[in-house]
N, C-alpha and C positions, 0 to 999 in steps of 0.2 A: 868814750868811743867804743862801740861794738867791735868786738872780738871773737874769734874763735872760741875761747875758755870763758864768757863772759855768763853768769846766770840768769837766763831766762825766763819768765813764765807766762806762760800761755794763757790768756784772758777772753771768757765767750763777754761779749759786748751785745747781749740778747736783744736791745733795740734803738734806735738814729739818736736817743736823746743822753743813752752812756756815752756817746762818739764825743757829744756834743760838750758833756762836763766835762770829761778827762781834756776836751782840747784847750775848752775856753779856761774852763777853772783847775788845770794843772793836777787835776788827784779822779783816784778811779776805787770804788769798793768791791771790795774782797768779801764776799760771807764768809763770817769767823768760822763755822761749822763745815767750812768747805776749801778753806784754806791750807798750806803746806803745816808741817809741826812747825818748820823752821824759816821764818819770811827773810830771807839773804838775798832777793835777785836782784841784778844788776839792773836789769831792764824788765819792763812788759810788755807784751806783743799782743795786740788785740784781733781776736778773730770776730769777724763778722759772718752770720747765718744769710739764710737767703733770703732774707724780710729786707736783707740792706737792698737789692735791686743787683744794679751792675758793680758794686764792693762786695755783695756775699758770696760766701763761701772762697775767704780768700785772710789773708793777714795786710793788712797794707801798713799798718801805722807800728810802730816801737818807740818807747818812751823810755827815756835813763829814768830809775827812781831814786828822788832824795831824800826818801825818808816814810817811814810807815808809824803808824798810832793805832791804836784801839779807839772807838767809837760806839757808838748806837745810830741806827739806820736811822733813827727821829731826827738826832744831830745835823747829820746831812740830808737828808730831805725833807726838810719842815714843810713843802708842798702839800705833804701825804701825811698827815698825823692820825688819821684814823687804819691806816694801812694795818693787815693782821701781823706784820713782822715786826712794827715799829721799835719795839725794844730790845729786839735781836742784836748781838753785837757783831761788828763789821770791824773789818779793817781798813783803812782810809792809804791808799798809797800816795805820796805828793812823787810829781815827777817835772822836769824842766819842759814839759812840752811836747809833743809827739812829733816824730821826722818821719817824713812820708817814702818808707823805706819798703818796697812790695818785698815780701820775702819768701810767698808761698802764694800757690794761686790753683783754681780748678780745674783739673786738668782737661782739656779738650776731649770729646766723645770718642773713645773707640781707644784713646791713651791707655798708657799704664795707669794707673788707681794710683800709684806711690811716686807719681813723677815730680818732678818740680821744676819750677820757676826761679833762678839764684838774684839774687840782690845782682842790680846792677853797678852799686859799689856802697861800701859801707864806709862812712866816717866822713 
């Protein structure tokens, strides 16, 4: 259950088809190169850009994670094998699923810049 003290990390979900693995197939990648020193978070919290439509520029989804691995980008997306990164390593988060928990959202025109939106309940 989310908490107050729970470790979070914040995830750019740059377009519809990361939404799409982390929900359906439970795990979301991390570039190893861009990732924390120390991978401990409780949950992940996906930001969506404005390419999402009426979900961008907002958080809607957090996932409890069960566990992380080291990988290669080829591993997980054998779609792309000619891809320039393909043997770049990634970190593979598995998580139980995404709760469609709004947690942050854009703030309306003329608002404060740092306002927010609070969960309407957590757990």
């Amino acid at each position: 259950m989310l908490s107050p003290t729970s470790l979070v990390l914040v995830c750019l979900s740059p377009e519809p088809r990361e939404l799409e693995i982390a929900r359906l197939l439970g795990w979301f990648r991390i570039p190893f190169k861009s990732a924390p020193k120390v991978v401990s978070e409780d949950y992940l919290a996906f930001y969506y850009p404005g390419i999402f439509g009426d979900l961008g520029a907002q958080i809607k989804y957090v996932a409890e994670v069960k566990g992380y691995e080291l990988t290669t980008r080829l591993e997980l997306l054998r779609d792309k094998p000619n891809h320039p990164a393909h043997t770049r390593n990634i970190i593979r988060s598995r998580s139980a699923g995404s709760k469609n928990y709004r947690i942050w959202s854009k703030p309306k025109s003329g608002a404060d810049s740092h306002s927010c939106t609070p969960p309407a309940s957590i757990g």
